[in-house]
C-alpha positions as CSV (number, residue, x, y, z in Angstrom):
1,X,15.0,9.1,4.0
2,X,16.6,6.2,1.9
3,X,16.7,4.1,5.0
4,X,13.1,4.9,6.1
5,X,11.0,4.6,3.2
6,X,11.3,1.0,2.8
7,X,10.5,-0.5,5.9
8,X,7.6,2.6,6.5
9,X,6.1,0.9,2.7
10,X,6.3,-2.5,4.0
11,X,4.1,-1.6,7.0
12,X,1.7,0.1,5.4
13,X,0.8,-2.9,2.4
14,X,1.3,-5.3,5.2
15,X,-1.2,-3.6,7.1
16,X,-4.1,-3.8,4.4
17,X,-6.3,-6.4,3.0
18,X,-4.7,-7.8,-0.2
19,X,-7.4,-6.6,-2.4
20,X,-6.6,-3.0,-1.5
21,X,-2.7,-3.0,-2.0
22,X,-3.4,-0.8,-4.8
23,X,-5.3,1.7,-3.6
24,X,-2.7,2.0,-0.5
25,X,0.3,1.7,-2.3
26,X,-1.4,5.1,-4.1
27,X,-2.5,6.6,-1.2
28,X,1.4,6.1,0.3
29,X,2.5,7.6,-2.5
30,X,0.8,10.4,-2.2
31,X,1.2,11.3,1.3
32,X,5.2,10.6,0.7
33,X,5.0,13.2,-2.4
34,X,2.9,15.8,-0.6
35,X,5.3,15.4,2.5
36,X,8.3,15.9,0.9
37,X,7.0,19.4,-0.6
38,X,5.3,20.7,2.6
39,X,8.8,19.4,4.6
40,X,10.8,21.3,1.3
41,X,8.8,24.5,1.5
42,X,8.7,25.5,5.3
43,X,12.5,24.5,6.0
44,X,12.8,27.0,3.0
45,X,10.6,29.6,4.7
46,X,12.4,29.2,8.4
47,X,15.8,29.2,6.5
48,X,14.4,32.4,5.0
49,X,13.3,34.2,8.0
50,X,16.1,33.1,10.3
51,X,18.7,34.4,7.8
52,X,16.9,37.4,7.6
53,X,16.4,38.4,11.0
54,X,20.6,37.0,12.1
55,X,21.4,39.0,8.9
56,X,19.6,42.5,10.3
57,X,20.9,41.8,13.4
58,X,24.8,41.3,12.3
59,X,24.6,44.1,10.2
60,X,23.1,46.9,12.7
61,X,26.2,45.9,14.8
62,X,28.9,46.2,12.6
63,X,27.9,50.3,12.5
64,X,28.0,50.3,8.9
65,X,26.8,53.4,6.6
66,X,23.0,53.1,6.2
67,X,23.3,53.0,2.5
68,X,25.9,49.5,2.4
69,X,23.4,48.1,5.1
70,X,20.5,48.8,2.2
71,X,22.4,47.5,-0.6
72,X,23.0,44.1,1.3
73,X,19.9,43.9,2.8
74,X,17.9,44.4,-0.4
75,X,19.8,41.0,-1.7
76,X,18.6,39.0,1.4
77,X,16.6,36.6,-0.7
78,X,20.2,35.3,-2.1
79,X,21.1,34.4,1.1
80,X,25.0,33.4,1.0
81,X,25.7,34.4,-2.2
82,X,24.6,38.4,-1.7
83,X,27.6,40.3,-3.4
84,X,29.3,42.9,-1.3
85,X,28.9,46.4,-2.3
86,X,31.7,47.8,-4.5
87,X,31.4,50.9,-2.4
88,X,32.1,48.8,0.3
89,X,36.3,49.4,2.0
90,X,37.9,46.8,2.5
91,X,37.2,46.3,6.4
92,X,33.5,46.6,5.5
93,X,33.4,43.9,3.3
94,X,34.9,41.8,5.8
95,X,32.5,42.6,8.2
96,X,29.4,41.9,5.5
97,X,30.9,38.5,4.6
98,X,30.9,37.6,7.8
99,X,27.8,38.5,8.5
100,X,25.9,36.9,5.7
101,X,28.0,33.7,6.3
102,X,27.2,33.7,10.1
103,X,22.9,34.8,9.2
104,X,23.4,31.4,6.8
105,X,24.9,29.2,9.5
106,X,22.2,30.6,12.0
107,X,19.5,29.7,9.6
108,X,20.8,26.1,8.5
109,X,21.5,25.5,12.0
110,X,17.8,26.2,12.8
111,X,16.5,24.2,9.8
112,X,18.8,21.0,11.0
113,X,17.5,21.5,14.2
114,X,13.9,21.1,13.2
115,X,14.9,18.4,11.1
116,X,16.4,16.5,13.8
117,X,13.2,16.8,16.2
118,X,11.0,15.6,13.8
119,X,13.3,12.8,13.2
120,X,12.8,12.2,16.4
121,X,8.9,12.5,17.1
122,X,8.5,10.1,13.7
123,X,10.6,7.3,15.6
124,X,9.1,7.8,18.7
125,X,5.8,7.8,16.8
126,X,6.4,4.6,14.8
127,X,8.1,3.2,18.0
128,X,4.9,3.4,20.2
129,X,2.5,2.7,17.0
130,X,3.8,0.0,15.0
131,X,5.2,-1.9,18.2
132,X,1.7,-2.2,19.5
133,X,-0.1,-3.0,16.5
134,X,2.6,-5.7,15.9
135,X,1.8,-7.3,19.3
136,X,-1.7,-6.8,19.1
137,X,-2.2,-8.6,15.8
138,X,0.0,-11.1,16.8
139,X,-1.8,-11.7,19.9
140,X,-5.1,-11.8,17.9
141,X,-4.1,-14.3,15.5
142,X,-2.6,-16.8,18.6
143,X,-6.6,-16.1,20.1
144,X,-7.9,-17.3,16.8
């Protein structure tokens, strides 16, 4: 984020009339702010869902007793940190460890993923947007 912020400002108050820096040095701010806690909030609800559906999954094949499967599954909203029965043997909380820690890595997977394709549409975007404008202006102020 560090490395794109910068350069991403730069563009935008170069890309305004002087007597407006204000209002779009505001308006970047903004849309930066309001990004980062629409980007924070649905990598927390696909992390969410994703663990919760890998979790179900793991559990209903380890052929655990209905009531451990319950107790663990009524903690899903802790995600890695859901304690293990103390009913649980010994083998069964092996198998519930690892399958909370495999739901977790299935989720954060999924969440990097996403993360990594919009990294990837905002460079392609800036790539194809910025370039032109760039070589437009610059083609407009040789004209002039």
């Amino acid at each position: 984020m560090t490395l794109t912020v910068a350069p991403l400002t730069t563009t935008v108050m170069q890309s305004v009339a002087s007597n407006a820096v204000g209002v779009a040095s505001g308006v970047n701010n903004a849309v930066s702010s309001v990004a980062g806690l629409l980007a924070i909030a649905s990598f927390g609800m696909v992390m969410s869902l994703t663990f919760d559906v890998d979790l179900r999954g793991r559990l209903a094949a380890t052929g655990l007793p209905p009531e451990i499967v319950t107790a663990v599954e009524s903690q899903r909203s802790k995600l890695a940190a859901i304690e293990v029965p103390s009913s649980a043997s010994p083998e069964a909380r092996t198998s519930i460890e690892g399958a909370v820690a495999g739901a977790f890595v299935a989720g954060f997977r999924r969440v990097m993923l996403i993360a990594a394709l919009l990294a990837l549409a905002s460079a392609a975007s800036a790539w194809l947007m910025i370039g032109r404008r760039s070589s437009t202006r610059a083609s407009l102020r040789h004209h002039a």
